[in-house]
Structure formats: structure tokens, C-alpha cells
KOLSE-788566 format. One record per residue (C-alpha): x, y, z. Coordinates in steps of 0.05 Angstrom, whole numbers, plus 5000, padded with zeros to 4 digits. Last residue first. Layout:
N
XYZ
...
# end
This chain:
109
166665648513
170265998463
176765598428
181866078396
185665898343
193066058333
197066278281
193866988286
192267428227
193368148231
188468718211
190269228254
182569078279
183268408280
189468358331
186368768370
180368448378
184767728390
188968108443
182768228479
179467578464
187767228495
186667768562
179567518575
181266768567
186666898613
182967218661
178166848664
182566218675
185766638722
179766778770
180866148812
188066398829
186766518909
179666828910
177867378962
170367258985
165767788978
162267588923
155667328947
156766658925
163466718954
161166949023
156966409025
162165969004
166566179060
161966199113
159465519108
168065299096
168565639154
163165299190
165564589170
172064749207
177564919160
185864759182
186264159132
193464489116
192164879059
185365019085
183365529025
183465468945
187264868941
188664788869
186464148823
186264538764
179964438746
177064198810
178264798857
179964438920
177464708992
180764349053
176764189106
178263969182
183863489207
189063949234
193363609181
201363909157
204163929225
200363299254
193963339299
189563009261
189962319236
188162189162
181862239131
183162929122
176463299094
174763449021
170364099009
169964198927
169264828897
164565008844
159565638887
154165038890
159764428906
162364788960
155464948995
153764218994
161063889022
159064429077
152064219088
155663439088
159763649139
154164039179
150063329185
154963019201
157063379269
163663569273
170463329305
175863769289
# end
């Protein structure tokens, strides 16, 4: 997957505004595991979100991240932080209003 510069870097771009980041196979392409295209990392955990195997052209990872701004795109486990921290305030409210006391503290971002 050879590609123009100029779209790789628009690519690398539009990852970093919806919080991905676009990193492309440095290595030779054409092995099982490398097609040499994109891969899209989430950067807090480290996950690959799409391209497991370096199988995105610069274009998908365009359309990708414009459909993820927009909200259309499916997400692999990027929502679970939310959800997590979501789940612990709910349990937290609950909690409170029976009146318990949690041996834990909750951090809010």
C-alpha cells in the first residue's frame, strides 16, 4: 500500500482529532500479519481499534474518523472507560442514597 504523502499525513491528522492514533508498518508488506497500510491505536490503553493486521489504506482510516466524529462509526472497546466510570457513579448514587459508605474513593475527571 503505497500512498501519496500528503494523504498519510491527512490520515495521521484525522486520527489524532477524533483521539486515535494512525501508525503505518514500517516493516515489509506483504507478510501474513502486515499488508503495510494503517493500523489505528487508541493511546490509553494501547488497543488497536481497526487494521489489526496493517490492512488500512489512508482512505479508510479518512473514512473512518470521519465517520467517528460524526458518530457512526462502531467502536471496538474505546467506550469502556466510559462505561466503567459511568457504571462505578451509578453504583456510587446508590450507594448514597441507602446510605452506605464505600471503602473506596472515586476520582472524577
Amino acid at each position: 500500500m503505497t500512498t501519496d504523502p500528503r494523504i498519510d499525513h491527512r490520515a495521521r491528522r484525522a486520527a489524532k482529532r477524533v483521539g486515535l492514533v494512525a501508525r503505518k508498518s514500517r516493516r515489509r508488506a506483504g507478510t501474513v500479519d502486515n499488508h503495510g497500510g494503517f493500523q489505528l491505536i487508541e493511546p490509553l490503553t494501547n488497543a488497536v481499534v481497526r487494521g489489526e493486521r496493517f490492512d488500512m489504506s489512508a482512505e479508510d482510516v479518512l473514512e473512518f474518523c470521519k465517520a467517528r466524529d460524526m458518530g457512526d462509526a462502531p467502536v471496538n472497546n474505546l467506550d469502556f472507560t466510559k462505561d466503567l466510570s459511568d457504571f462505578l457513579r451509578q453504583a456510587l448514587t446508590e450507594c448514597e442514597a441507602k446510605g452506605m459508605k464505600l471503602p473506596f474513593i472515586l476520582c472524577a475527571s
